[in-house]
C-alpha positions in Angstrom: -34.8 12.7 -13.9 -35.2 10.5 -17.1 -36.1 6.9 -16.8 -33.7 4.6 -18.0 -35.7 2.9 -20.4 -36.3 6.2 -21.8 -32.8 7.1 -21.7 -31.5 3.8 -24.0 -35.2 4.5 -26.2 -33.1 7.9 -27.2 -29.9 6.3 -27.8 -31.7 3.5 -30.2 -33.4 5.8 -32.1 -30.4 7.7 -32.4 -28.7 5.2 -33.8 -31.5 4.5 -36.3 -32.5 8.2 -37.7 -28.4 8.3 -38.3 -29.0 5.0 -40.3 -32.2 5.7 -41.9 -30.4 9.1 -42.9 -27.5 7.5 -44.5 -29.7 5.1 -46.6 -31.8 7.9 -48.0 -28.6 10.1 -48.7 -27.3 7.4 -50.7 -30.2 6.7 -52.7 -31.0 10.1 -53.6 -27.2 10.3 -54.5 -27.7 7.6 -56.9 -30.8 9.1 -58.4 -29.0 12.8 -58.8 -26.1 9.9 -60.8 -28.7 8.9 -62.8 -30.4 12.3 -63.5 -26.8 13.8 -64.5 -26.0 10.9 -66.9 -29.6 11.3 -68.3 -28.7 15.3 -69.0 -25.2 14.1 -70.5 -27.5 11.7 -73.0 -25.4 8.8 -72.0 -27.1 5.6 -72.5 -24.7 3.4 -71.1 -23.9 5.1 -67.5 -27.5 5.7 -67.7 -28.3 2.6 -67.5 -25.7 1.4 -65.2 -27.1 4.5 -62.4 -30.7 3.3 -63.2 -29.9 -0.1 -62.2 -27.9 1.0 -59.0 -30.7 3.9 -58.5 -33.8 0.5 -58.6 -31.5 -1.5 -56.1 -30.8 1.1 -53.2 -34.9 2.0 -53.7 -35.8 -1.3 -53.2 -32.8 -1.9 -50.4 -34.6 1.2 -48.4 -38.2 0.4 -49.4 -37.2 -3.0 -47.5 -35.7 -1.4 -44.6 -38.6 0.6 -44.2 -36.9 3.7 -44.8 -39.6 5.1 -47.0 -42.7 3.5 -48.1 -42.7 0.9 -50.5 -45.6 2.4 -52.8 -43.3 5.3 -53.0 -40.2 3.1 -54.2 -42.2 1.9 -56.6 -43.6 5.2 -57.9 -40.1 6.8 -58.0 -38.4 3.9 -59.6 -41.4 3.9 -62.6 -40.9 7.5 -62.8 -36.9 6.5 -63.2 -37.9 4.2 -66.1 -40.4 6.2 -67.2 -37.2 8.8 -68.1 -34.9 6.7 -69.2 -37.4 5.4 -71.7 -37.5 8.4 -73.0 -34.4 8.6 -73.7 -33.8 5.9 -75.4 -36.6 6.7 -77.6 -35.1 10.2 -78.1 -31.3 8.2 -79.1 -33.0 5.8 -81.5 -34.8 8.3 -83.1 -31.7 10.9 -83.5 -29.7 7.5 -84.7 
């Protein structure tokens, strides 16, 4: 038999690895936004998913979702792209 603090320990943590999953899904869903709009060479939904992409990194850095050194390495890897981008646009306008 289980103890019952063991028993609600499951159901909590239940709870938070469905939470922790949904947070991740939808920042990774904004980043594969951003990486789609970066293929299409649009600057301006580019920059709109770059801004959404930084604020759900930073929403699950805060969380503690994932590690806040590895928000920050993603999200300068993010600009570092769309950077180059717009370097790539101004020089082909």
């Amino acid at each position: 038999m289980i103890n019952k603090s063991a028993e609600k320990r499951e159901r909590q943590n239940a709870v938070r690895r469905m939470r922790n999953r949904a947070a991740k899904s939808t920042m990774r869903t904004a980043i594969k936004k951003f990486d789609a709009a970066l293929v299409a060479g649009d600057v301006t939904s580019a920059s709109a998913a770059l801004d959404l992409s930084l604020k759900l990194l930073d929403s699950t850095a805060s969380k503690g979702v994932i590690h806040s050194r590895t928000a920050d390495r993603k999200k300068s890897r993010l600009h570092a792209r769309f950077n180059k981008m717009n370097a790539q646009a101004a020089v082909q306008a």
